[in-house]
Backbone and ligand atoms as CSV (ligand in chain L), in Angstrom:
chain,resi,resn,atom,element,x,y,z
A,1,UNK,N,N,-2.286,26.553,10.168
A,1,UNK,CA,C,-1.544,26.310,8.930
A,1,UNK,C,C,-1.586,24.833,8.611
A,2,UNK,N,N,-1.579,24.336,7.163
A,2,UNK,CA,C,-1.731,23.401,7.130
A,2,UNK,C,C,-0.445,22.851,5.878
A,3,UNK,N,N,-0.073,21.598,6.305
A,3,UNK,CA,C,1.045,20.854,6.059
A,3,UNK,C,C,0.381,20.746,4.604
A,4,UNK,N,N,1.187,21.105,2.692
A,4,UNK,CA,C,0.754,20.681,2.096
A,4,UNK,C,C,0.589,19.049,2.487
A,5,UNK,N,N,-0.085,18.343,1.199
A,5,UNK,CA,C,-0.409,16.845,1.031
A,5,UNK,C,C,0.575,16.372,0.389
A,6,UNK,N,N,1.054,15.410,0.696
A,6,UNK,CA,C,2.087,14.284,-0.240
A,6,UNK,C,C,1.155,13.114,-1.146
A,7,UNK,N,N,1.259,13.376,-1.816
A,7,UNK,CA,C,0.480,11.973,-2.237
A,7,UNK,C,C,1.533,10.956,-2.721
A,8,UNK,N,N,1.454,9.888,-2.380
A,8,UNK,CA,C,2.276,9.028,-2.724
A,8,UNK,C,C,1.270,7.826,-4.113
A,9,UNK,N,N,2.502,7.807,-4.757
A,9,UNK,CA,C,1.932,6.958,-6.103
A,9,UNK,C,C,1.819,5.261,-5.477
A,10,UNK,N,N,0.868,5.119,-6.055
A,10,UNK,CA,C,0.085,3.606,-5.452
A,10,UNK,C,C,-0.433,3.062,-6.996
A,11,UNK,N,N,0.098,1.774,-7.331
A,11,UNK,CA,C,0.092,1.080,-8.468
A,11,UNK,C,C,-0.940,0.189,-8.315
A,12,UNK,N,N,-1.685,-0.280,-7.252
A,12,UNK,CA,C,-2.570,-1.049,-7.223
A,12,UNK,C,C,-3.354,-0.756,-6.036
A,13,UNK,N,N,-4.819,-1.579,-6.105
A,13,UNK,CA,C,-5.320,-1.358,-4.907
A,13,UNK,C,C,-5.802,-2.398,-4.776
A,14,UNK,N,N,-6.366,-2.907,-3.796
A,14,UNK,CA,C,-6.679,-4.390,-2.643
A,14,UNK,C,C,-7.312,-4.788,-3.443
A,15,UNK,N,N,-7.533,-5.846,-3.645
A,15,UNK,CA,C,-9.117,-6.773,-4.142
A,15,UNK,C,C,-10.027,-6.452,-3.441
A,16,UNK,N,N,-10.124,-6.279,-1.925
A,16,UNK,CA,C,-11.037,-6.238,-0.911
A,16,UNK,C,C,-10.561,-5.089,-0.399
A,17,UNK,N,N,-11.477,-4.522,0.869
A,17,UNK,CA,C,-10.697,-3.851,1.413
A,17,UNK,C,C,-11.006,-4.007,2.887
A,18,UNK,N,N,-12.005,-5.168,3.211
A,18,UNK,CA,C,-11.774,-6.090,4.432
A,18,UNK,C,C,-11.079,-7.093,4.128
A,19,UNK,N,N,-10.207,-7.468,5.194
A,19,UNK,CA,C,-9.583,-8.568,5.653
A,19,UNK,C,C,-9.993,-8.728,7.465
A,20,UNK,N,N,-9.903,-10.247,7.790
A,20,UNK,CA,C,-9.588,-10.771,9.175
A,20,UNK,C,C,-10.219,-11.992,9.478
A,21,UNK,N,N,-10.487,-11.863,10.528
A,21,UNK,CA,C,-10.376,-13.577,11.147
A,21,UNK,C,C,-12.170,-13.736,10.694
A,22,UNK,N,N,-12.200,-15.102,10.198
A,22,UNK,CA,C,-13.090,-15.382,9.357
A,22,UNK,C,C,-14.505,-16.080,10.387
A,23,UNK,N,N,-13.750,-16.717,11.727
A,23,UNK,CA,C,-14.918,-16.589,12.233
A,23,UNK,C,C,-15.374,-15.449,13.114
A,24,UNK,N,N,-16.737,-15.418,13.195
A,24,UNK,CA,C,-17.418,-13.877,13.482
A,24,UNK,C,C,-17.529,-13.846,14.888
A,25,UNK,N,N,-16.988,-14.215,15.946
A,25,UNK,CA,C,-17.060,-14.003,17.378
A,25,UNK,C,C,-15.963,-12.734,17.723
A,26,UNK,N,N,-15.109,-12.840,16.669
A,26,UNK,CA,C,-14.292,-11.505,17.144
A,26,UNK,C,C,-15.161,-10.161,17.310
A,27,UNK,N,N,-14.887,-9.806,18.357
A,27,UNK,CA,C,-15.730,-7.975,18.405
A,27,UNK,C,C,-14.526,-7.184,18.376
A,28,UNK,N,N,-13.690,-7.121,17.628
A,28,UNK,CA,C,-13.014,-6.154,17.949
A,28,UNK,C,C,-13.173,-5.473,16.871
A,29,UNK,N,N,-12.880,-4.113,17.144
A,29,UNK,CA,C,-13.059,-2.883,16.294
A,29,UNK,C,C,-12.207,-2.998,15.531
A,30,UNK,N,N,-12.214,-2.630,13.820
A,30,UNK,CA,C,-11.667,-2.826,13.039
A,30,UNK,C,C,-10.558,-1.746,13.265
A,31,UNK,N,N,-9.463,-1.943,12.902
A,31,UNK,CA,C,-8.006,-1.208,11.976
A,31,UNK,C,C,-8.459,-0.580,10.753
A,32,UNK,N,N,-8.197,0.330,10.542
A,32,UNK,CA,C,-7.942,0.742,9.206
A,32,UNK,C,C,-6.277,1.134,8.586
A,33,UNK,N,N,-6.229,0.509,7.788
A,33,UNK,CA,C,-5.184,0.590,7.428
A,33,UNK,C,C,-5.097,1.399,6.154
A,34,UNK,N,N,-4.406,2.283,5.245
A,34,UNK,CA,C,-4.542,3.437,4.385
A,34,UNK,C,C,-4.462,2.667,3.186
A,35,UNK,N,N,-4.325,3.245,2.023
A,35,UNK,CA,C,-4.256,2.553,0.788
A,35,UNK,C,C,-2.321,2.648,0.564
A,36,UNK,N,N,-1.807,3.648,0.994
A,36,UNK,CA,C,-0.461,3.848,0.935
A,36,UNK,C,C,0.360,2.531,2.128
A,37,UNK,N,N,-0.015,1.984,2.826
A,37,UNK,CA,C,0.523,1.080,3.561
A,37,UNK,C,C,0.238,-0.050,3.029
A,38,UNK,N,N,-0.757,-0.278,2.675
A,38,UNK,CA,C,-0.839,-1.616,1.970
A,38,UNK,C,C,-0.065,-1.508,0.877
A,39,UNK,N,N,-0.042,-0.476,-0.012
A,39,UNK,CA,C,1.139,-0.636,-0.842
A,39,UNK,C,C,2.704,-0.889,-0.765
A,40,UNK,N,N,2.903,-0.347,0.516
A,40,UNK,CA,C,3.970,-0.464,1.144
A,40,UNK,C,C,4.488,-1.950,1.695
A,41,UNK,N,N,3.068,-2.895,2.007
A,41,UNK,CA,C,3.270,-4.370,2.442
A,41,UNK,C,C,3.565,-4.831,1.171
A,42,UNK,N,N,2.721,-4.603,-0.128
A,42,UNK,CA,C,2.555,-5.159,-1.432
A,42,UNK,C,C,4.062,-5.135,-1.949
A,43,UNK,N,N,4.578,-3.400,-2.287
A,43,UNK,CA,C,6.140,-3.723,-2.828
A,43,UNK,C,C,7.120,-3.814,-1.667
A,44,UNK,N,N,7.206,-4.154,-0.998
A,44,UNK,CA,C,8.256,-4.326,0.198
A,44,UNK,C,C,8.182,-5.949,0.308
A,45,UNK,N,N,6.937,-6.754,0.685
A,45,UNK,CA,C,6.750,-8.006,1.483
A,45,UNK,C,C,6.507,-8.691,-0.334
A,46,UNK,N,N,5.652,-8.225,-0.730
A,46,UNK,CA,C,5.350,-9.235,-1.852
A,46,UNK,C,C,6.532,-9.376,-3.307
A,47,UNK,N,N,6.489,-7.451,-3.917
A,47,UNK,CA,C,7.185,-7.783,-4.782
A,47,UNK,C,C,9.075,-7.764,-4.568
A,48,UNK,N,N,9.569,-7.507,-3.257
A,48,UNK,CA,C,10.688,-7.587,-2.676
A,48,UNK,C,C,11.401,-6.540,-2.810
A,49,UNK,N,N,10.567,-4.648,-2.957
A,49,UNK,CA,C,11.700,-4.107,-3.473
A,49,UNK,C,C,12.515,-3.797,-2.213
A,50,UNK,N,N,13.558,-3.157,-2.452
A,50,UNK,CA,C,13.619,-2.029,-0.793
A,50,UNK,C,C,13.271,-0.957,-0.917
A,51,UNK,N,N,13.210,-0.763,0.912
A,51,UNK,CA,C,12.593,0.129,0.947
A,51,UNK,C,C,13.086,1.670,0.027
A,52,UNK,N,N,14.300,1.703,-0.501
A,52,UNK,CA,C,14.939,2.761,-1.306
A,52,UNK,C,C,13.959,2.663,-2.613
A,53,UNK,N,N,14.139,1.477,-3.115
A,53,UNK,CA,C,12.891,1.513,-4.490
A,53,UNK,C,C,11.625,1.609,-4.205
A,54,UNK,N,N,10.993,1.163,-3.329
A,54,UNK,CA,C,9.731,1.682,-2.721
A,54,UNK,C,C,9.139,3.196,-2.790
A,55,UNK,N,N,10.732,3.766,-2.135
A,55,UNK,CA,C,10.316,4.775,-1.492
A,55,UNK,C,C,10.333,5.723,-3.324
A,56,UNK,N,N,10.751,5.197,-4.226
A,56,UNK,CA,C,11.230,6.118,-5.446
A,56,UNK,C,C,9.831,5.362,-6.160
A,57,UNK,N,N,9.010,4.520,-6.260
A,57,UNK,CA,C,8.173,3.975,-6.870
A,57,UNK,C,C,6.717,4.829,-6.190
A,58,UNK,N,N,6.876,4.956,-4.928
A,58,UNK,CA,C,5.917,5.818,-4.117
A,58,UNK,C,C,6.392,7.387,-4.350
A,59,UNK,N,N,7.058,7.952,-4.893
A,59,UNK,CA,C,7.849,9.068,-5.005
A,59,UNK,C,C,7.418,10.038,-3.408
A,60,UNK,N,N,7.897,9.330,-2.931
A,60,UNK,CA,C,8.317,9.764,-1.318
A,60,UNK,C,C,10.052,9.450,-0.879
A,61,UNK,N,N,9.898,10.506,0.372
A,61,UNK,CA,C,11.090,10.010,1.249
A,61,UNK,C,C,11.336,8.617,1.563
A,62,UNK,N,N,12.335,7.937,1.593
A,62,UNK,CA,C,12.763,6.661,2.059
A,62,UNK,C,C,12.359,6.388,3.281
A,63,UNK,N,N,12.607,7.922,4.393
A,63,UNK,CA,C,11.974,7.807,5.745
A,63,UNK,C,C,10.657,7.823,5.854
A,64,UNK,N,N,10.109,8.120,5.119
A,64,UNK,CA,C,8.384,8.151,5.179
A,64,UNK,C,C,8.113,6.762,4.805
A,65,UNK,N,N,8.701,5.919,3.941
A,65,UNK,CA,C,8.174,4.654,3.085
A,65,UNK,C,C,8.561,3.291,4.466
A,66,UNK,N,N,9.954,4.336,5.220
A,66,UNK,CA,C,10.052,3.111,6.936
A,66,UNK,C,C,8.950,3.070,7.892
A,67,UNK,N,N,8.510,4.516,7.752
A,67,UNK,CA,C,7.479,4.889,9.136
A,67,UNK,C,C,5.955,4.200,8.650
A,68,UNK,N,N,5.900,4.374,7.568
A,68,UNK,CA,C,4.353,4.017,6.768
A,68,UNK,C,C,4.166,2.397,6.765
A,69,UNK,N,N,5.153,1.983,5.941
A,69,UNK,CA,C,5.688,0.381,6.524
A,69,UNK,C,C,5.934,-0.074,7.851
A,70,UNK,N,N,6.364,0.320,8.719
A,70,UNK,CA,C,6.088,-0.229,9.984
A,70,UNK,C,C,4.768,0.366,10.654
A,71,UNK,N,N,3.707,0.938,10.427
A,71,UNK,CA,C,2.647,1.334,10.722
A,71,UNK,C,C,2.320,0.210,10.297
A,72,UNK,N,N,1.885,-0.172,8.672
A,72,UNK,CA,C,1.132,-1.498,7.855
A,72,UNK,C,C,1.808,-2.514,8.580
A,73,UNK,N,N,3.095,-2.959,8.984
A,73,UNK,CA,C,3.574,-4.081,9.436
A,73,UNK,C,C,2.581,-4.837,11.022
A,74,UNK,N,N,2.694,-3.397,11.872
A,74,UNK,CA,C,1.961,-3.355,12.996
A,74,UNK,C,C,0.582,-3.845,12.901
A,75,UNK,N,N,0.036,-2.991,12.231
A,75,UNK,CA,C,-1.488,-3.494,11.238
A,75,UNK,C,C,-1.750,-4.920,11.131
A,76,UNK,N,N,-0.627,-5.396,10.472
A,76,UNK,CA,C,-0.811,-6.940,10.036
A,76,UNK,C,C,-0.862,-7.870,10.977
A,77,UNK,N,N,0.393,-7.304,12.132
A,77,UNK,CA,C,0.986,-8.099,13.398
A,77,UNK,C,C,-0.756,-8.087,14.183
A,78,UNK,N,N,-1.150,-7.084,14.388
A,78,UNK,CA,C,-2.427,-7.063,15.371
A,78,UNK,C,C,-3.283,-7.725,14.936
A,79,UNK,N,N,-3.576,-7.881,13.621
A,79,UNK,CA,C,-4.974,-8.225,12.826
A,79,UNK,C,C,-4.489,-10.180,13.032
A,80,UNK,N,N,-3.100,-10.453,12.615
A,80,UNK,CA,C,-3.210,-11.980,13.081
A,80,UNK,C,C,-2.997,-12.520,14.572
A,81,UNK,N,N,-2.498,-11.543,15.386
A,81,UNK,CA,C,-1.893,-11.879,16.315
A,81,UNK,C,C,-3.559,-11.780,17.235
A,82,UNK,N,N,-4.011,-10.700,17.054
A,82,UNK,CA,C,-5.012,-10.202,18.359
A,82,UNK,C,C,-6.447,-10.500,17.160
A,83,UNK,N,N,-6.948,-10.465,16.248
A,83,UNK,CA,C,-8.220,-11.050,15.536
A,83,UNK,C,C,-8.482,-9.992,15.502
A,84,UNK,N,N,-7.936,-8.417,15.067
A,84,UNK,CA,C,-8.382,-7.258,14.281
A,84,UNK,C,C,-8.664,-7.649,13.063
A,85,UNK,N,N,-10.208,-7.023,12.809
A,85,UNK,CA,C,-10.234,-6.796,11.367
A,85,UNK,C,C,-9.492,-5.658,10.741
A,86,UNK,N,N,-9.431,-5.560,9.127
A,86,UNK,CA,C,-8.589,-4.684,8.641
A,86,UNK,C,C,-9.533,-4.414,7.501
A,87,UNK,N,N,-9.545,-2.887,7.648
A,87,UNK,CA,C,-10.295,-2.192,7.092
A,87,UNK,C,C,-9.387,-1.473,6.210
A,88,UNK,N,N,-9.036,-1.533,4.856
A,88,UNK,CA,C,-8.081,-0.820,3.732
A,88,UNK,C,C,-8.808,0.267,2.681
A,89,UNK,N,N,-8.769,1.269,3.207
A,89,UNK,CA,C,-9.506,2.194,2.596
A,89,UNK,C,C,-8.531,3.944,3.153
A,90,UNK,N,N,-8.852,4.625,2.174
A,90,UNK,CA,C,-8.451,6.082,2.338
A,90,UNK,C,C,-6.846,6.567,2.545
A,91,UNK,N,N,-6.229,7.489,2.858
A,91,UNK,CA,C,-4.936,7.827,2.380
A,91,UNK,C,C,-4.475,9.048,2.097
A,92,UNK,N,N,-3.076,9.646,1.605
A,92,UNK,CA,C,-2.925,10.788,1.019
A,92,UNK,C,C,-2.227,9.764,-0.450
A,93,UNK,N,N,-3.293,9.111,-1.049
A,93,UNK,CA,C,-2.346,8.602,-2.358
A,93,UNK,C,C,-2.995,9.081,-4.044
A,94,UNK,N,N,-2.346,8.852,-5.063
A,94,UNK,CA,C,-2.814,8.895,-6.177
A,94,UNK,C,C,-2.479,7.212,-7.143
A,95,UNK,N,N,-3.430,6.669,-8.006
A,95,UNK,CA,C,-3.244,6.152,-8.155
A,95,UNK,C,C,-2.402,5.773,-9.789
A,96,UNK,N,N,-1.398,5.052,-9.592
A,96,UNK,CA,C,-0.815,5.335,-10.931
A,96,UNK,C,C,-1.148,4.962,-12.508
A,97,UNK,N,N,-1.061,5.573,-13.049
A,97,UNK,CA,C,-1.819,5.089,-14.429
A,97,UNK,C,C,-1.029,4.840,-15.495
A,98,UNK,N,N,0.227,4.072,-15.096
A,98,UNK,CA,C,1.166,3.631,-15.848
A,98,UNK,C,C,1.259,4.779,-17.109
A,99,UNK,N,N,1.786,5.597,-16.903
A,99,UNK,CA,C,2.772,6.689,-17.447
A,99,UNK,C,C,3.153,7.680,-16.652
A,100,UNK,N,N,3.923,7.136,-15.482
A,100,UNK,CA,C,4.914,7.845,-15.113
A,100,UNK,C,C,5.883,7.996,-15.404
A,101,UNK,N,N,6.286,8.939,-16.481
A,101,UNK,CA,C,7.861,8.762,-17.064
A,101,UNK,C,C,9.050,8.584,-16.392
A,102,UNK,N,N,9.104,9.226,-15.261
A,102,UNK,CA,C,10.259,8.975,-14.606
A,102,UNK,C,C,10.429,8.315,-13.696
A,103,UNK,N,N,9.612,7.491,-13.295
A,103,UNK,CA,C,9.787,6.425,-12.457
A,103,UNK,C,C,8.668,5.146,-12.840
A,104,UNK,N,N,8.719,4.782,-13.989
A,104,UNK,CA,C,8.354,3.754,-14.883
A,104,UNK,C,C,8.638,3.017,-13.856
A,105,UNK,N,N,7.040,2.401,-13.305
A,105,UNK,CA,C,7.355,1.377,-12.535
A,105,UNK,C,C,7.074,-0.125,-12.828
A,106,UNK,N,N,6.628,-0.144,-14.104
A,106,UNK,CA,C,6.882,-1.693,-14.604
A,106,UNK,C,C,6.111,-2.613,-14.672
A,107,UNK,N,N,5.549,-2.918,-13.220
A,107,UNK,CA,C,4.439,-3.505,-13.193
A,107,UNK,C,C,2.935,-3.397,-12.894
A,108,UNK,N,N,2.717,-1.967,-13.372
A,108,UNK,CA,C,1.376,-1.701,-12.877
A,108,UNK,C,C,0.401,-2.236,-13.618
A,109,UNK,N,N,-0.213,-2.489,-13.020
A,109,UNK,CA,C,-1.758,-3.244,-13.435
A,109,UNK,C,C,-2.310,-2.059,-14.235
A,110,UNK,N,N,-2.659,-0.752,-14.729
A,110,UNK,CA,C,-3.103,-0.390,-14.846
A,110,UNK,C,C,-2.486,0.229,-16.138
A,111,UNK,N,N,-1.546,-0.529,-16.555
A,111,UNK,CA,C,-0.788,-0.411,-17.893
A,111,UNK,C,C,-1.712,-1.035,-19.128
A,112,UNK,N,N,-2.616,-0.750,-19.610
A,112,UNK,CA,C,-3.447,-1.933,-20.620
A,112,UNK,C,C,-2.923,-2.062,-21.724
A,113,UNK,N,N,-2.295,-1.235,-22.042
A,113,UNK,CA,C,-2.030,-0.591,-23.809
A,113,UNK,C,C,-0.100,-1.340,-24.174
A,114,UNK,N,N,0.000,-1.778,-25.219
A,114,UNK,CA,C,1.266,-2.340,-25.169
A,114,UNK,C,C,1.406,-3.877,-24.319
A,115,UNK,N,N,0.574,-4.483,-25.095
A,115,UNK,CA,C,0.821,-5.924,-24.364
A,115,UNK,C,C,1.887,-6.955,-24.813
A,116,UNK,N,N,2.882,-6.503,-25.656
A,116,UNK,CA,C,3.641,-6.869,-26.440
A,116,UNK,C,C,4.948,-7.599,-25.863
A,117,UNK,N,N,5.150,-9.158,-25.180
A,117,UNK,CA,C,5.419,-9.217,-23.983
A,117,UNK,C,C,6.756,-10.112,-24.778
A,118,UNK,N,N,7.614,-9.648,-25.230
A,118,UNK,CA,C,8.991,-10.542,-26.361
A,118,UNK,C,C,9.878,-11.204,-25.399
L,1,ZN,ZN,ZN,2.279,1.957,-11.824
C-alpha cells in the first residue's frame, strides 16, 4: 500500500542546485537535499516566517514543516561543517504559480502579471 503524496507548495527554486566547498579536494559524496527543504531554509532562515506560516504557505502540517526543516538545517550543518556538497534537486513539491487563493503568499517570484507596486 502506498502512502498518498503530499505535495507541498514551493514558491521558488534555487538558482543552482549545487552548492559546496569551492575548492575541489573534497571527495565527499554529495547530499541531496529536496526542493521542499530548501524552501523550508528560504522561508524560515531567509524570509523569517515561522514555522506556523511556513507550514500554511507550504500547505502542510506544522509538524512536517519541523521535521523537513531540521533535515535541510542538518544538510547545511554537514555541507559547512564536514565539506559536503549539496545537491538540491527532487521532492514531493508543486511549484506555485502565484494564484493560490487561499493562501496568497505574496511574494512569489512567479507572480508576473500586476506589477502595480503603490
Ligand atoms: Zn507563491
Amino acid at each position: 500500500m502506498s502512502r498518498p503524496r503530499k505535495w507541498r507548495m514551493v514558491c521558488d527554486m534555487p538558482s543552482s542546485k549545487w552548492f559546496g566547498p569551492l575548492n575541489r579536494d573534497s571527495l565527499k559524496p554529495e547530499l541531496c537535499m529536496s526542493i521542499e527543504e530548501y524552501e523550508c531554509i528560504r522561508l524560515i532562515d531567509l524570509e523569517k516566517l515561522t514555522q506556523e506560516e511556513t507550514a500554511q504557505r507550504m500547505q502542510v502540517a506544522r509538524t512536517t514543516v519541523q521535521r523537513i526543516y531540521e533535515q535541510a538545517r542538518m544538510k547545511v550543518a554537514k555541507s559547512l561543517v564536514e565539506g559536503f556538497m549539496l545537491k538540491i534537486e527532487g521532492g514531493d513539491y508543486e511549484l506555485c504559480d502565484g494564484k493560490q487563493l487561499l493562501t496568497h503568499c505574496g511574494s512569489c517570484h512567479r507572480m508576473g502579471h500586476g506589477h502595480s507596486q503603490d
